[in-house]
N, C-alpha and C positions, 0 to 999 in steps of 0.2 A: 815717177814712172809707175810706180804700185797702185800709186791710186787712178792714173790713165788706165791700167790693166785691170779695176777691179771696175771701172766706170764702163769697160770695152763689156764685160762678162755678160751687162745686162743685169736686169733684177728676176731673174730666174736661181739664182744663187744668193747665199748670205752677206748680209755687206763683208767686205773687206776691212772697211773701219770702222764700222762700229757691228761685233760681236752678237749684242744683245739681239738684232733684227735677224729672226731665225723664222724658216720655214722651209715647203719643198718648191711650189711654183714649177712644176713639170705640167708638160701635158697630157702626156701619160697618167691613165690613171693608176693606183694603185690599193693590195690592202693590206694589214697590215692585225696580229692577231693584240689583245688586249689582255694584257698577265692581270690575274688574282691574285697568283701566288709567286714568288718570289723563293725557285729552290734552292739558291746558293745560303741562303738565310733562314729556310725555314723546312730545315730537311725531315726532322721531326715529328713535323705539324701532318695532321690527315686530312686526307685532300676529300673536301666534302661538297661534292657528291656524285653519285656514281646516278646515270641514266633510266628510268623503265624503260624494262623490258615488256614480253609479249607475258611473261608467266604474272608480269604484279597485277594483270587484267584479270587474273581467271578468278572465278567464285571461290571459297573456302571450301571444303571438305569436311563438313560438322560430322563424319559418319563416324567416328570414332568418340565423339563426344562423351560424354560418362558425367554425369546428374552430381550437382554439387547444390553444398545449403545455398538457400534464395533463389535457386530453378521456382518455375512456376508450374506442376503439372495439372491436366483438365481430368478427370476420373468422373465414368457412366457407367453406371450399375444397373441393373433392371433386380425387380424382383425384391429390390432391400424391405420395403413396409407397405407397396402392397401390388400382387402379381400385377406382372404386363407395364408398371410403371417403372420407369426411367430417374433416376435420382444422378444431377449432375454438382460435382462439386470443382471448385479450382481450390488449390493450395500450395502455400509456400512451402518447403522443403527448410524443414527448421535449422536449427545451427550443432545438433546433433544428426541428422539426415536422414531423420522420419516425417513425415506427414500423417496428419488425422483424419481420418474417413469415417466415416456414417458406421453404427452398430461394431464395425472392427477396431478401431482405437489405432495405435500408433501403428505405422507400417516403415520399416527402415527402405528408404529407395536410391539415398545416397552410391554413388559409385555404378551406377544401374547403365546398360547403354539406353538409348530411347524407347530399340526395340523389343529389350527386356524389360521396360516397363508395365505392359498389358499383362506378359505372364506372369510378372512376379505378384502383379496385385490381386489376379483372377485366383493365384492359388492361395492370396492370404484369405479373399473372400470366402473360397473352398472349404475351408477350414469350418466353417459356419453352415453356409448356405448349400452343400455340395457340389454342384456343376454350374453357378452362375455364369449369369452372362454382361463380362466385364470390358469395358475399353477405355483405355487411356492411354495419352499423351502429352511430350513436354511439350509446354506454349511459350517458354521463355526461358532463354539460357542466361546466364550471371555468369558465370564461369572465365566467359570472353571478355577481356576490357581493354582499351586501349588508353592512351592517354594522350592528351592536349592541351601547352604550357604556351607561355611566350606571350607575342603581340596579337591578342585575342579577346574578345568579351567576358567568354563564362570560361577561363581553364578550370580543366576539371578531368578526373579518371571516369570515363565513360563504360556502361555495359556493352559489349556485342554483339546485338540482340539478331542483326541478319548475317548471312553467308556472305553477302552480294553489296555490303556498305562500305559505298566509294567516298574519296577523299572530301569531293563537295561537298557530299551531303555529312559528312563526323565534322566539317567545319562550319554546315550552317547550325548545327544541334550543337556547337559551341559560341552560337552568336553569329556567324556569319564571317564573309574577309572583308576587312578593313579597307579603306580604302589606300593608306600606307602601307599595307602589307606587303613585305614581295615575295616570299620563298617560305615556301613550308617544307622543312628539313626532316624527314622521316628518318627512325632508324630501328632497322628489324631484325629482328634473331633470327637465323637460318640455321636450320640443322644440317650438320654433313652427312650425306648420304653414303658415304664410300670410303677405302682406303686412302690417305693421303699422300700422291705423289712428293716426290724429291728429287734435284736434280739430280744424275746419274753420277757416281763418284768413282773415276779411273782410277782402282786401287797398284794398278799392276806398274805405275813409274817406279823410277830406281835413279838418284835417289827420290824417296819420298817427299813429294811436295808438300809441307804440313801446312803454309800459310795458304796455299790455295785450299786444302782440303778444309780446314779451321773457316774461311771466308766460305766456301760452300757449306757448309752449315749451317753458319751462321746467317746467310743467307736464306736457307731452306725455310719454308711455311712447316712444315712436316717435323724438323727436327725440334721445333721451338713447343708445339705441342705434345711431342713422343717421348721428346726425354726433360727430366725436372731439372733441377740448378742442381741437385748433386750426384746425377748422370756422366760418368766420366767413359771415356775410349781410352784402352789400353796403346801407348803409341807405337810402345817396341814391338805387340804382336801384327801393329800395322806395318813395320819394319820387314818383316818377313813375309808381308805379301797377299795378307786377307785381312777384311775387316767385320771384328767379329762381333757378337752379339751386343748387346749394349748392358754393359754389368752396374750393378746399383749396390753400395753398401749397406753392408748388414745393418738389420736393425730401424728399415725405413719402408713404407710401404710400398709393395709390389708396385711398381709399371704395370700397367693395362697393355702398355705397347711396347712392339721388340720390334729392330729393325731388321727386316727378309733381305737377304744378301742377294737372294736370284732375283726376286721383281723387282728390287730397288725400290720398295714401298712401306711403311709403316702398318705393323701388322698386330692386329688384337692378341695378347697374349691366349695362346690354346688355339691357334690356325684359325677362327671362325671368319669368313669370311661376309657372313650373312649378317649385318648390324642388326636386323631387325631381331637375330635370334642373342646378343646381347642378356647377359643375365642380371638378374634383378639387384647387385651391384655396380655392375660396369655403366659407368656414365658418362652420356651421349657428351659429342664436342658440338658447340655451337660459336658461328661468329657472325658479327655485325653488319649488317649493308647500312649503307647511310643513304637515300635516296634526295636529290634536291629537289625541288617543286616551285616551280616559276609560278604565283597565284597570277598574276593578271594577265595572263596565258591562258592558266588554266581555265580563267571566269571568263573570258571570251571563247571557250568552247573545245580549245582539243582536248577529243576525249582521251588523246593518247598519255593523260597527263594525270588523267582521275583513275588514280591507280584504288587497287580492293584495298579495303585495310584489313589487317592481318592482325588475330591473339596477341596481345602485347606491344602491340606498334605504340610507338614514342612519337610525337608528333611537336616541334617547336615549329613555332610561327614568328618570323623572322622580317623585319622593317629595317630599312638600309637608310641609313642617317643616325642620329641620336648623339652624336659626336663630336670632340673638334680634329682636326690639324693642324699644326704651326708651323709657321713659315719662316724665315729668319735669314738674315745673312744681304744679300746686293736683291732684295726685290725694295717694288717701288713702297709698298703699302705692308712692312712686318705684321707680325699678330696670330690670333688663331684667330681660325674659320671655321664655321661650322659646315658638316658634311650633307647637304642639304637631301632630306629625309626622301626617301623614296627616289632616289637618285641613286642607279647602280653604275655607275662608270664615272665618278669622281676623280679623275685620272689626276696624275702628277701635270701635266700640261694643263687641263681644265683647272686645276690647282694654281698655278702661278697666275692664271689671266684673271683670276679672283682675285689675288692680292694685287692687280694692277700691271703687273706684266716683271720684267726684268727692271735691274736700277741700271745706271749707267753703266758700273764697272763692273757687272758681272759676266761669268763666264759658264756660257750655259753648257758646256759637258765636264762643268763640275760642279754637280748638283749632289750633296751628300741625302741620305733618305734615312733615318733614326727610326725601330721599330720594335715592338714591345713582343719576343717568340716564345716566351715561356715565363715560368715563374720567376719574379726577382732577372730575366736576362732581356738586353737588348742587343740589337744586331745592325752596325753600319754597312749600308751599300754604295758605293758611288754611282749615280744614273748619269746618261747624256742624254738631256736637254734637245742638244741643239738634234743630235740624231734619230730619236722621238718626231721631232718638228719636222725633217725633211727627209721621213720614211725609211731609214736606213735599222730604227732600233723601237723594240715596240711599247707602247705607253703601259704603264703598271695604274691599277685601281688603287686609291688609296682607303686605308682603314683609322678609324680613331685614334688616336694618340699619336699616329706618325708626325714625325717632325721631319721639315725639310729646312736643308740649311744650302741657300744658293751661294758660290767662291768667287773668288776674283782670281787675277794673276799679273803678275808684274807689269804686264806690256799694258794690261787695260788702262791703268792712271793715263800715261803718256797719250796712248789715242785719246780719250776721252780730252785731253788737252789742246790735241791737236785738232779733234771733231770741232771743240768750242769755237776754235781760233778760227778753221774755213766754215762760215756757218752761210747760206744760201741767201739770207735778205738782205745782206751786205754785198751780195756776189762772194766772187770766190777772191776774196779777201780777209786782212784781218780786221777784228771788228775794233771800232776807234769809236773811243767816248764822248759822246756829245760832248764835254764840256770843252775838250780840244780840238771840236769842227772848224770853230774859226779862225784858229793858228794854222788849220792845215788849207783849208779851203776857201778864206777869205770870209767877210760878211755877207749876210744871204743882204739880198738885191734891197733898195729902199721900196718900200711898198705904198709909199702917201707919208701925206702931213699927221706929224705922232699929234 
């Protein structure tokens, strides 16, 4: 009766007797999203990478610049040895942060903005010549550098020598992209411009909720920079209904920041609102963007993609393959596989049809997944397989060292017994051994003189 019902269904559904044969067969089309990351398993891990925006387009801002050893400046003089004549020199900016000029000798220009570089030399030449007439400027900044590691030709810490130098072009002046290459991974220091919000804490329950309050904290972006590991809250004065300044034991250096009761914001010790007016101890907070870069996206043209590089940008160049997988348990072909290189969607599906597909007695929504989240730990997921295959659950990418181990289950032996027994080129019979055909069926026909 079961197998009349599973032959009635059509093959728009999974067999009924044999497991292994998975897929969706709708007409309907459907989509369905594709996980990188795996959060039940890898909550820890940073989700890398976060999108350009319109701001990673815009040119740099050299106007604050300020002259460091190995700048290049051009310096024109008139008048030095003989009237009306022009005397031009270039020079590096030594490792003390003077430069040599003509008749004057060492000039410190170190820490200089650009723009104070004409005055400052005009009046060293002053000193001498009385009212020359002097011009200079910096031709080359050192100061700026970025860097570029990974799957690359030349890596190397590069100088910044423009405002305006896009991703392309810091990757063809490293050699060019590969043609394995997939993803150049930037990652940038951003300064914070502003106070740092927190979420809002209802100090005024009764009783006090401490594990929600403790969990919004600990939650806060704000609280984890504003107060240090030995920052403690008084709880009993929280008990009475305010929550008060943030108190630090003696004997350990002052907090920069106190937490303001009325804006609910972390605030520069001494009310300044104004970061930029920050004193010459108080130091700036910075944190990380991590930007991902699809390169062969990018070498076919969006410009939305050739982001500026920025003072200090980290640049890894990133090739998807270099790896194995192993596979193990009811597939047809165990072993490891390699992750074939430049291939970003190595999925757990595309996975098993490499090793050959399912074995007999496996049970494809018990597929275990072995994966390596941190130092010394790994972490078991159980996937369905068969769920995957007929659009219900969505395919996972696999990463190097994953291990898959496909299950069986008790009922599979028996089918697979039963599958052998009605097998189709017999009819839907059981299969009988030749060598007892002609007990059952008599001798095949005389066919001539032997």
């Amino acid at each position: 009766m079961g197998l009349a019902l599973s032959l009635a269904a059509g093959c728009q559904t999974d067999s009924f007797v044999d497991p292994t044969v998975t897929g969706r067969w709708e007409h309907q089309p459907t989509t369905l999203p594709i996980l990188r990351r795996i959060n039940a398993i890898e909550v820890g891990e940073q989700i890398v990478g976060e999108t350009p925006t319109r701001e990673d387009l815009l040119e740099n801002d050299f106007s604050a610049y300020r002259i460091v050893p190995g700048d290049v400046i051009t310096v024109t003089a008139f008048d030095v040895y003989q009237p009306g004549q022009p005397v031009t020199v270039d020079r590096v900016v030594d490792q003390s942060g003077f430069v040599q000029l003509p008749e004057i000798g060492l000039v410190k220009v170190e820490g200089l903005l650009p723009e104070e570089l004409s005055p400052s030399i005009r009046s060293a030449y002053g000193r001498l010549m009385g009212a020359p007439q002097v011009d200079a400027a910096l031709v080359q900044r050192t100061g700026f550098r970025f860097t570029i590691n990974g799957f690359i030709s030349q890596p190397n810490v590069y100088p910044l020598l423009r405002s305006d130098l896009r991703l392309l072009e810091a990757l063809s002046q490293a050699g060019g992209i590969l043609d394995t290459a997939q993803y150049a991974v930037v990652r940038r220091r951003v300064r914070l411009e502003g106070p740092l919000e927190t979420p809002e804490i209802d100090d005024s329950q009764s009783p006090l909720d401490l594990d929600g309050l403790l969990d919004r904290l600990e939650g806060s972006s704000g609280a984890s920079i504003g107060a240090s590991e030995d920052t403690f809250i008084d709880v009993d004065a929280l008990m009475d209904g305010g929550l008060p300044e943030v108190q630090e034991p003696e004997g350990l250096p002052e907090s920069p920041w106190l937490w303001d009761v009325a804006s609910g914001t972390w605030q520069k010790r001494g009310g300044a609102d104004d970061w930029s007016e920050m004193g010459e101890g108080d130091a700036p907070v910075f944190i990380d963007r991590v930007l991902r870069i699809p390169l062969q996206q990018l070498r076919r043209g969006d410009s939305n993609l050739d982001i500026v590089i920025r003072p200090g940008d980290s640049i890894l160049v990133e090739r998807v393959g270099d790896g194995n997988v192993y596979i193990d348990g009811e597939i047809a072909r165990p072993g490891p596989y390699g992750i074939p290189v430049n291939e970003p969607y190595f999925t757990l599906s595309r996975a098993i049809t490499s090793a050959g597909g399912l074995g007999p007695l496996a049970e494809p929504d018990k597929v275990d997944l072995r994966r390596i989240v941190g130092q010394d730990r790994e972490a078991i997921i159980r996937l369905d397989l068969a769920g995957i295959r007929n659009g219900t659950e969505p395919d996972v990418v696999l990463r190097p060292s994953d291990q898959i181990i496909v299950g069986t289950g008790f009922w599979n032996r028996p089918m697979f017994i039963l599958r052998e027994g009605f097998r189709t080129n017999y009819g839907f019979s059981l299969r009988l051994d030749r060598n007892f055909g002609n007990d059952v069926f008599g001798a095949p026909p005389f066919a001539g003189p032997r």
